[in-house]
C-alpha positions as CSV (number, residue, x, y, z in Angstrom):
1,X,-31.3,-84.5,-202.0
2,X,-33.6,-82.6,-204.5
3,X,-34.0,-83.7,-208.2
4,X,-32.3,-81.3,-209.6
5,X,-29.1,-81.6,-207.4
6,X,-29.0,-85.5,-207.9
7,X,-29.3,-84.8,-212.3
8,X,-26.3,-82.3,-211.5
9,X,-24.1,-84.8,-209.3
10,X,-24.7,-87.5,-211.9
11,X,-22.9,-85.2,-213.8
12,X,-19.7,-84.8,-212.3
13,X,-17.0,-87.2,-212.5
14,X,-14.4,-88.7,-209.6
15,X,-11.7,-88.0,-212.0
16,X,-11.6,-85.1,-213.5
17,X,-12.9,-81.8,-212.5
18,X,-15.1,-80.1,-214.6
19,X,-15.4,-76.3,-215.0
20,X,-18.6,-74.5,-215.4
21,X,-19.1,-74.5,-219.0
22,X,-18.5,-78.8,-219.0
23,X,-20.9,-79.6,-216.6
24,X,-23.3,-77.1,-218.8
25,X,-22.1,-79.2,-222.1
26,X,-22.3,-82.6,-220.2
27,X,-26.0,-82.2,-219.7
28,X,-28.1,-84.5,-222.2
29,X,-31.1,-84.1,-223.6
30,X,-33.4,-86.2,-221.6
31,X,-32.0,-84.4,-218.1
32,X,-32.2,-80.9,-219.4
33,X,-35.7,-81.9,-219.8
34,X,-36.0,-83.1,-216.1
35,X,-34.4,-79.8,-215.1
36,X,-37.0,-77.5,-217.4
37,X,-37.0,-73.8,-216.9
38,X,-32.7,-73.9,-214.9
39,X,-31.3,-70.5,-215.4
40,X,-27.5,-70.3,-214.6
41,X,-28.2,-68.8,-210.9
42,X,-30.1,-71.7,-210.0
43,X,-26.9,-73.9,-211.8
44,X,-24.4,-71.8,-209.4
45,X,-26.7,-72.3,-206.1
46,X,-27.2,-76.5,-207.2
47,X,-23.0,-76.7,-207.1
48,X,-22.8,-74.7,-203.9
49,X,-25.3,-76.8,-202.5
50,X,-23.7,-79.8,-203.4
51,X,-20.5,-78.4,-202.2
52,X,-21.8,-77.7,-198.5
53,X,-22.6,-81.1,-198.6
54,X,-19.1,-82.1,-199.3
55,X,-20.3,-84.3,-202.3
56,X,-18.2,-82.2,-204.6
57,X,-14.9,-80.3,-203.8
58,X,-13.7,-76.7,-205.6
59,X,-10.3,-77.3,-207.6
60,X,-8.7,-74.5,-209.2
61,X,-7.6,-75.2,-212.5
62,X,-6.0,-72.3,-214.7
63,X,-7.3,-69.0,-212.8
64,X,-11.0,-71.2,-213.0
65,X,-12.9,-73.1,-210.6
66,X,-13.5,-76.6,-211.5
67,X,-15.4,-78.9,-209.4
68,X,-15.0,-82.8,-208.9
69,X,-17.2,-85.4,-206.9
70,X,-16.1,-86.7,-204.2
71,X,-16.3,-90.8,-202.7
72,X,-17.5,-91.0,-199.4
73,X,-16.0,-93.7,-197.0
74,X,-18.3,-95.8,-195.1
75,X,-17.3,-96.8,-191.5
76,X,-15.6,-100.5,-191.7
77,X,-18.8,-101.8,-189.6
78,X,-21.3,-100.4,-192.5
79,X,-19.2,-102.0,-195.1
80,X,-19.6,-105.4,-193.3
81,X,-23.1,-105.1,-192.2
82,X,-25.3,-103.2,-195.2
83,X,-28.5,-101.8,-194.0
């Protein structure tokens, strides 16, 4: 995972999904910082990314997309035994 999509999936929360415009507004200072020069493609390539990961899922809420992160399930041996 690059820097810029781990700054965006910090973002993102497992109980709401946020549209474009949050994630944009949820952003603080000291991570737009990390991202520098982040123009909205490179925004709308970093979600799709993520999303072909299956990290975050699309949700349609009120004729927009929203997007909201997803908790992976370990196997029941990896829960017991941690690496």
């Amino acid at each position: 995972m690059t820097k810029n999509e781990s700054i965006i999936l910090s973002v993102f929360s497992f109980y709401e999904p946020m549209t474009f415009s949050k994630v944009i507004l949820d952003l603080d200072k000291s991570q737009l910082a990390e991202l520098g020069d982040f123009a909205r493609e490179d925004l709308e390539a970093t979600i799709k990314s993520l999303e072909n990961k299956k990290l975050i899922k699309a949700v349609l809420m009120d004729k927009e997309t929203g997007w909201i992160r997803i908790h992976l399930r370990r196997s029941w041996w990896k829960r017991l035994f941690p690496a």
